[in-house]
NUVEX-988904 format. One record per residue (C-alpha): x, y, z. Coordinates in steps of 0.2 Angstrom, whole numbers, padded with zeros to 4 digits, always signed. Last residue first. Layout:
N
XYZ;...
% end
This chain:
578
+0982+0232-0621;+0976+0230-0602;+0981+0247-0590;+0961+0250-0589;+0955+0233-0583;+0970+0232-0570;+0964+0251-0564;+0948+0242-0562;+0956+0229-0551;+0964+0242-0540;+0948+0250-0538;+0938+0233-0532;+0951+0228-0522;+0941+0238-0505;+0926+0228-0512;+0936+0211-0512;+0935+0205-0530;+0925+0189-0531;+0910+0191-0539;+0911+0207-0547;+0927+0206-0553;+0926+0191-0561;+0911+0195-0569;+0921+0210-0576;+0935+0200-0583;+0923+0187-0590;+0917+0203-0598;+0934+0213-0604;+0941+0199-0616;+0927+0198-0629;+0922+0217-0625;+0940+0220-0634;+0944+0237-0631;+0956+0251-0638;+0941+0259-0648;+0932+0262-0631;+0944+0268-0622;+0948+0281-0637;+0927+0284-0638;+0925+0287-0619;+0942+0303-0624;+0931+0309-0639;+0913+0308-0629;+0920+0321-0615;+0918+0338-0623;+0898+0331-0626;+0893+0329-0607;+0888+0311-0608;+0876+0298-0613;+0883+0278-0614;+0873+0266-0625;+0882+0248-0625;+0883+0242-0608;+0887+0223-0604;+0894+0223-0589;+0912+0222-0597;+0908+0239-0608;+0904+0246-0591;+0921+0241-0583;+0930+0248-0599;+0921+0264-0598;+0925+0267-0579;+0940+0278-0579;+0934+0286-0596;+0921+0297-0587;+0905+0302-0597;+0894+0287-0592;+0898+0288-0572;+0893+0306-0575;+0874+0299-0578;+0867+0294-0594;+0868+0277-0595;+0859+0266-0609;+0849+0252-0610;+0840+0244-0626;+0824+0233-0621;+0826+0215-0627;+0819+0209-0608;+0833+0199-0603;+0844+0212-0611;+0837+0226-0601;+0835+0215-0584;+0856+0213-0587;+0859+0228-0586;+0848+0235-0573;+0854+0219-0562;+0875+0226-0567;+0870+0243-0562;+0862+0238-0548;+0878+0226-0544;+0891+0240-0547;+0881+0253-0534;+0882+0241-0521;+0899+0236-0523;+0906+0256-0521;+0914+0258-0536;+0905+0275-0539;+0908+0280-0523;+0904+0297-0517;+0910+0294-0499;+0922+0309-0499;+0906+0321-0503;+0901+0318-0485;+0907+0338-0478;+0905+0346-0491;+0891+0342-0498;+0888+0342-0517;+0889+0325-0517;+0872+0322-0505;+0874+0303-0494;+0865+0289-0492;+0874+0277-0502;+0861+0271-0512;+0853+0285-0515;+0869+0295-0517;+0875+0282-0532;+0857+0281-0540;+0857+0300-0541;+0871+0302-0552;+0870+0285-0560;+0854+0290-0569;+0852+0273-0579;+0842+0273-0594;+0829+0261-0599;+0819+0257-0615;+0802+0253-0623;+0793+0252-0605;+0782+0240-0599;+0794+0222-0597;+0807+0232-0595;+0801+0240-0578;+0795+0226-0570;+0815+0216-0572;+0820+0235-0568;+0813+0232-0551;+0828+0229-0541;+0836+0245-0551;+0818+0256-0548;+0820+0252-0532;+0837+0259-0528;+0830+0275-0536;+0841+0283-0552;+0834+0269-0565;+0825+0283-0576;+0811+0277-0588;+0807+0274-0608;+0793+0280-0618;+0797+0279-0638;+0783+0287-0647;+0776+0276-0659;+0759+0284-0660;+0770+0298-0666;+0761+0315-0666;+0750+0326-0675;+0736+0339-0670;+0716+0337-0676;+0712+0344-0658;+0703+0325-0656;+0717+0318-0660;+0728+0329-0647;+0715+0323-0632;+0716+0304-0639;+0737+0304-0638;+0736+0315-0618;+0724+0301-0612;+0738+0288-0621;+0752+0297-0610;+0742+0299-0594;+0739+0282-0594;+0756+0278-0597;+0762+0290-0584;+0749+0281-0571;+0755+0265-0575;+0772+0271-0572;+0769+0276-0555;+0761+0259-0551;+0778+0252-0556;+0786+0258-0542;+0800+0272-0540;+0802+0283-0554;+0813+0295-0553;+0814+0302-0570;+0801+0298-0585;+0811+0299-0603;+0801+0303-0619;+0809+0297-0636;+0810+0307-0652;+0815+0302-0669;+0807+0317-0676;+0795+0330-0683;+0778+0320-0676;+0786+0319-0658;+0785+0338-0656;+0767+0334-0654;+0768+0321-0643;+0782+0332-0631;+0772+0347-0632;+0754+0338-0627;+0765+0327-0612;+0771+0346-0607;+0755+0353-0607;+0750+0337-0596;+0763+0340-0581;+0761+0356-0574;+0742+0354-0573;+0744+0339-0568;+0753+0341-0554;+0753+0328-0540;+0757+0316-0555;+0771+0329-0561;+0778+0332-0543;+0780+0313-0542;+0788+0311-0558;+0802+0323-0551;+0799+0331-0532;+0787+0328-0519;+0798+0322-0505;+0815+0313-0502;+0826+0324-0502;+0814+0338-0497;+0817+0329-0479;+0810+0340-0462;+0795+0346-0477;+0782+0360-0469;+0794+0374-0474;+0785+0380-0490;+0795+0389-0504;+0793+0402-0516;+0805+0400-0530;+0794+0405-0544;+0790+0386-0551;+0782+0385-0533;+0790+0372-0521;+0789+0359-0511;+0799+0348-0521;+0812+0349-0534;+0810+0351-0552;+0814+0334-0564;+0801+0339-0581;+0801+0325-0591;+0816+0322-0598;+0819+0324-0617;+0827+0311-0630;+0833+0316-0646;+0838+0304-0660;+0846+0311-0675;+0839+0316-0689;+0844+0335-0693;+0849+0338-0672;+0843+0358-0677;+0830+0355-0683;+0824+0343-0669;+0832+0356-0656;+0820+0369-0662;+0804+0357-0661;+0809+0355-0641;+0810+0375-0638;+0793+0378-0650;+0784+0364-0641;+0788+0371-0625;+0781+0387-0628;+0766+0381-0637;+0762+0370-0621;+0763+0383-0609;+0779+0388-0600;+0777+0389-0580;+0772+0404-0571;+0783+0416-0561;+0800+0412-0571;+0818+0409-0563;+0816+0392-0570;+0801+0382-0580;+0810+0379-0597;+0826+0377-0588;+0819+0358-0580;+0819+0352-0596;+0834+0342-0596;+0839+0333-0614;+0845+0317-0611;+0851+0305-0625;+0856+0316-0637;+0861+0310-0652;+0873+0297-0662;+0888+0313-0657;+0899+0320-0669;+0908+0331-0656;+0904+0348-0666;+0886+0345-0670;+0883+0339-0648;+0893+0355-0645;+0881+0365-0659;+0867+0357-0649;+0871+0366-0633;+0862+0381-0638;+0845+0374-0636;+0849+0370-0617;+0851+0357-0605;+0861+0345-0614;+0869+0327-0613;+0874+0319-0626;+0874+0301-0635;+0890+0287-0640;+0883+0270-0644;+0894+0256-0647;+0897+0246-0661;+0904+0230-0659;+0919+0224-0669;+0930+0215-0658;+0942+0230-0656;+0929+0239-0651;+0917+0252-0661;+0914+0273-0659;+0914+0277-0676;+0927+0293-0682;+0924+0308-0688;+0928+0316-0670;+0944+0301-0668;+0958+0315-0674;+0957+0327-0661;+0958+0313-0646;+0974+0308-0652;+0984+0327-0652;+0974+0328-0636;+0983+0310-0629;+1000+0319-0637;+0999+0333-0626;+0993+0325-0611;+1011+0313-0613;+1019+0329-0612;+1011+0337-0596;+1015+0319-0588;+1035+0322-0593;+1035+0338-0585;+1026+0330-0572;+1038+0319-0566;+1051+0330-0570;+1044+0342-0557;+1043+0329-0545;+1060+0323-0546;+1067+0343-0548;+1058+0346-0528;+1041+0355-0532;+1039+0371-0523;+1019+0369-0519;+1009+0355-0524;+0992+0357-0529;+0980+0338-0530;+0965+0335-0539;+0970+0318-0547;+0964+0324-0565;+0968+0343-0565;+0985+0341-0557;+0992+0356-0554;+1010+0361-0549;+1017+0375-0540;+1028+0390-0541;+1025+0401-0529;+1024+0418-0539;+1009+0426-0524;+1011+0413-0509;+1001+0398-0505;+0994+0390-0489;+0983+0403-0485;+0972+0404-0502;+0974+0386-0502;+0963+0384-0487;+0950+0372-0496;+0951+0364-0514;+0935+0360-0517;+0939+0364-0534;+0953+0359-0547;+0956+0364-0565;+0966+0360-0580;+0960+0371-0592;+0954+0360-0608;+0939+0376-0614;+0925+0365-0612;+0932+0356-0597;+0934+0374-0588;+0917+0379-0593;+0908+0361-0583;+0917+0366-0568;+0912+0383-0570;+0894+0379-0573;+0897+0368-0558;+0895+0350-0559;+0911+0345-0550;+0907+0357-0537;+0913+0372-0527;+0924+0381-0516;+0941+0384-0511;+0945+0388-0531;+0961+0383-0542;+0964+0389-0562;+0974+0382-0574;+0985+0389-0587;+0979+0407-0588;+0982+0417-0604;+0971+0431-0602;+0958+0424-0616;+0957+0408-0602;+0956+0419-0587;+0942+0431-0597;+0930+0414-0599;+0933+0408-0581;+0926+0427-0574;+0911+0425-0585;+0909+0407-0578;+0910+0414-0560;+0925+0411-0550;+0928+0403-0533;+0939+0406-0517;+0954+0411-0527;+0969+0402-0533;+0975+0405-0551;+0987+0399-0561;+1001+0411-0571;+1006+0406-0589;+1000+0424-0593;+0992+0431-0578;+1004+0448-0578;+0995+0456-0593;+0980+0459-0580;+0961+0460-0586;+0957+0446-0569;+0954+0459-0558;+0939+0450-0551;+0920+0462-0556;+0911+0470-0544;+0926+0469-0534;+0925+0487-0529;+0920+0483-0510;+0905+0496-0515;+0895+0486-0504;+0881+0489-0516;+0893+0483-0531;+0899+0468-0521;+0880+0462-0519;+0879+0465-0536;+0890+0454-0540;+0886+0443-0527;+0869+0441-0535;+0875+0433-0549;+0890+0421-0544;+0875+0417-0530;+0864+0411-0544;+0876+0404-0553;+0881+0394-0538;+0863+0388-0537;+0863+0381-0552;+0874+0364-0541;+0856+0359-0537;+0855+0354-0555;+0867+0342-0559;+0864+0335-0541;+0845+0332-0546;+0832+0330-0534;+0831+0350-0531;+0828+0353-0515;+0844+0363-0513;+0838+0372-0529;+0823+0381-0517;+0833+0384-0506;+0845+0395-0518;+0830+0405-0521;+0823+0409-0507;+0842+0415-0498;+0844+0425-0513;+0829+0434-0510;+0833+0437-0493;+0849+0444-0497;+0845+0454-0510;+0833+0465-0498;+0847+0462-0486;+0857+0471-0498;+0844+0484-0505;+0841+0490-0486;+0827+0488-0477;+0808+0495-0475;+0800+0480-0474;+0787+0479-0488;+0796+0494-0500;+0814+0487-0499;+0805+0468-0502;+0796+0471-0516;+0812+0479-0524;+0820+0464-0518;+0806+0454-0529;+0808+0464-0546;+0827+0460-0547;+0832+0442-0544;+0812+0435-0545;+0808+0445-0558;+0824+0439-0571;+0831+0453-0582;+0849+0451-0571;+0846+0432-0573;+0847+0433-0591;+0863+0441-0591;+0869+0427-0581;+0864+0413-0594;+0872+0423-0605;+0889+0422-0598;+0889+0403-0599;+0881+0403-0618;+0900+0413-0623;+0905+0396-0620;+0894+0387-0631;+0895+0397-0646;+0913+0394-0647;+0924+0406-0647;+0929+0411-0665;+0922+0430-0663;+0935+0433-0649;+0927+0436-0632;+0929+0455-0627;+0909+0461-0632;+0903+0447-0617;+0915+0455-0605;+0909+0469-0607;+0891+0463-0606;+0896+0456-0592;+0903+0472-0586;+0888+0481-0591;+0875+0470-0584;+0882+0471-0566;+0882+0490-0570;+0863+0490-0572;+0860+0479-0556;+0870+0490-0546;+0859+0509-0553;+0845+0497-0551;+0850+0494-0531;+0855+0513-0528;+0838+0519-0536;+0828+0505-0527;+0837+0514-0512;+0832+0532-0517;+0813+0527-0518;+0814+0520-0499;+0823+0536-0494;+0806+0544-0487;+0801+0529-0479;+0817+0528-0467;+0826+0515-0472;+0830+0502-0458;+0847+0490-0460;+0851+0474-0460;+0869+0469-0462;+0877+0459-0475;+0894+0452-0475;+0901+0447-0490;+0916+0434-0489;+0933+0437-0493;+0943+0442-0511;+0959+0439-0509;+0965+0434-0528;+0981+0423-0530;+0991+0423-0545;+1003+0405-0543;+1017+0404-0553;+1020+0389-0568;+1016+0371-0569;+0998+0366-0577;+0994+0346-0578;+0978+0341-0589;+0961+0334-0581;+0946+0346-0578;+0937+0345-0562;+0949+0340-0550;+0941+0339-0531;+0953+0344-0520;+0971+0342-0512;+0986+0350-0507;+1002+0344-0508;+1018+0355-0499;+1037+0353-0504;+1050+0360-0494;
% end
């Protein structure tokens, strides 16, 4: 008999072969006292974990063919700069000495810290780094417990063609399933805009998270099915499902075989308009991806990873250095950085103050930076400067009222006549646009257009504003709804507030980069769209199979007269249109 599981699918593409599941369990950490003359012998044990952590990635590191791309092998880096990082190894060392404990409850309090301090984090993108910071510290946690799973058996000749089911996986772990021949890969945990989540697109295995229980409900060499698009497992497939899916694994192979010829190709409809196809990065590194996909540019570049897992923010120099980088490397095309989008009530080094009852809503993004000047200017001064080298727009997120953008545009000319009178050089043109990610911001953008040079809609936060709820919850991310009426008509205000002003929009939340929803934009009249570089090819096959001619009285039809629980179905009409 048949079984169907559901969760959240992160990576389209259907797998069918035998399930590999891997038990691993939760850790439990127990206080313990150490007597003062074993203190010094318990930072021993917790280095001695720390310094094998770093050897098996580093291992695993040293086993990736030489022709992976640069950007995968950037995952596993990221975690072995976190093992050289103060505040995950220099802080429980602090705490062994202060309190007397154990190097796992040590860990554990920092770990605890730290990972509040990115649940306050305005930006869902960015709240989800807290699972490599547990992917991190339960290594070593897992070393110190000496449970030997330091590391997940993955090094196994008998996970070729296999899928795996476990409760989650770090990106180094993702990186060894796909050189160990893994077809797709299943975890109880996690987010669509994991690292993992994000590795697994990269590298086109199909993959589904969220998925919860299916480490009890399936059996070692069960054959199943995974649907990487609709998030579902099904377990023993009858022969009508499995040719079902047999023959939607081969219509995935040809849609690849497509999407690799359109890279060199312009993004422009069927009625001849060009569209504008831009990326989304977070760090230097991801440029080669941005190279790669032929993307127009980038049109969000997060900062935030400048000022992370560090003691004392970057100075201006630094920053300037990082963003002139990126220039070079973008050879001419346009770059657009964020302003800096930390959480609230917090310190850049993860200390936290528990006066807040609703971080959510707090000091956090633009208004951190105009609490913070001190943060803020030497970025301003960076930005300008790097401005000089090339075509580079600054982007100011979560704004809410136009008084806080009068503020930022006073600070931005104060910041223009302090770098004249250092003698240093920057665009007086400067591009300044702002974020349309607060439900305000979108019934104001008629204000905002009129003072700004462009906007961008942050869907990603505009959707769980406006709907009240956190998608990386559990327990309310099933009323993530980007079709949600609501949302459809802000975008479609923000829209249209651009056009009536002559100022350029563009999208650069997940709503931009998935193809589902490209034709429904392209009706509402957007023509910039910024995504996660691996999914521009497959926005730019929607997009050169559509006539905007025929799609917007489609649109406005829908949007004025389509029932709300129709809306879905009518948009699955747009997309089934030749």
């Amino acid at each position: 008999m048949s079984l169907a599981l559901s969760g959240i699918g992160v990576s389209r593409g259907v797998a069918i072969g035998k399930a590999h599941v891997i038990m691993r369990g939760s850790i439990d950490v127990l206080e313990i006292s150490i007597p003062e003359n074993l203190i010094e012998d318990e930072i021993s044990r917790f280095l001695g974990a720390v310094e094998t952590a770093r050897q098996q990635l580093q291992s695993i590191r040293q086993r990736i063919p030489k022709d992976t791309r640069a950007d995968i092998a950037t995952f596993i880096d990221t975690h072995l700069l976190m093992l050289d990082d103060a505040t995950l190894v220099t802080t429980p060392i602090e705490h062994i000495r202060e309190y007397g404990c154990n190097a796992e409850w040590a860990l554990k309090l920092q770990r605890d810290a730290v990972v509040a301090v990115f649940a306050q984090m305005d930006d869902a993108y960015l709240r989800t780094r807290r699972d490599d910071v547990d992917h991190v510290i339960n290594r070593i946690q897992r070393l110190l417990l000496d449970t030997g799973q330091g590391e997940t058996r993955v090094d196994s000749d008998s996970l070729e063609n296999a899928i795996v089911l476990t409760d989650d996986l770090t990106p180094a772990e993702t990186v060894l399933l796909e050189h160990q021949g893994v077809i797709a890969f299943a975890t109880e945990y996690g987010g669509p805009l994991s690292h993992t989540a994000i590795l697994a697109r990269s590298v086109q295995i199909p993959a589904i998270v969220g998925a919860h229980g299916i480490q009890h409900y399936i059996q070692d060499d069960e054959t199943i099915v995974l649907d990487g698009l609709q998030g579902l497992l099904i377990v023993a497939p009858d022969e009508r499902t499995l040719a079902y899916y047999l023959e939607k694994q081969e219509k995935e192979r040809q849609r690849n075989t497509e999407l690799a010829t359109l890279t060199e190709k312009p993004a422009v409809t069927l009625d001849n308009i060009p569209v504008t196809l831009m990326a989304n990065i977070e760090l230097p590194d991801d440029i080669e991806a941005v190279s790669r996909e032929n993307a127009s540019g980038v049109g969000l570049y997060r900062t935030e990873f400048l000022y992370m897992n560090r003691s004392t923010p970057p100075d201006e120099e630094e920053q300037y250095e990082c963003y002139m980088a990126v220039i070079e490397a973008l050879k001419g095309k346009p770059l657009t950085i964020r302003t800096l989008d930390m959480g609230a009530d917090k310190e850049v080094d993860g200390n936290t103050s528990s006066g807040r009852s609703n971080p959510a809503l707090g000091l956090r993004a633009i208004r951190l930076c105009l609490k913070n000047l001190s943060l803020f200017r030497p970025q301003l001064r960076a930005i300008l400067r790097a401005s000089f080298h090339g075509p580079v727009r600054m982007m100011i997120p979560m704004l809410s009222s136009t008084q806080e953008l009068h503020q930022v545009l006073a600070l931005i000319a104060e910041t223009k006549n302090n770098l004249l009178r250092r003698n240093l050089a920057f665009s007086p043109d400067i591009k300044i646009g702002c974020m349309i990610e607060v439900p305000a911001a979108a019934l104001s953008a008629a204000d905002f257009a009129s003072q700004v040079d462009f906007l961008s809609i942050g869907t990603n936060d505009l959707i769980q504003y406006t709907l009240a709820i956190d998608r990386i919850d559990d327990e309310v991310n099933y009323l993530y709804d980007p079709l949600h009426p609501a949302v459809l008509k802000l975008i479609k205000m923000v829209i249209v507030a651009g056009k009536s002003a002559g100022v350029p929009v563009d999208m650069c939340g997940e709503m931009a980069g998935d193809p589902r929803f490209t034709r429904l934009l392209l009706g509402m009249g957007l023509s910039e769209f910024s995504m996660l570089p691996s999914a521009l090819q497959e926005v730019k096959q929607v997009i050169n199979s559509s006539s905007i001619t025929k799609l917007a009285p489609l649109v406005d039809e829908l949007l004025n007269h389509t029932a709300p629980d129709r809306i879905p179905g009518s948009v699955d009409m747009l997309n089934s249109l030749n």
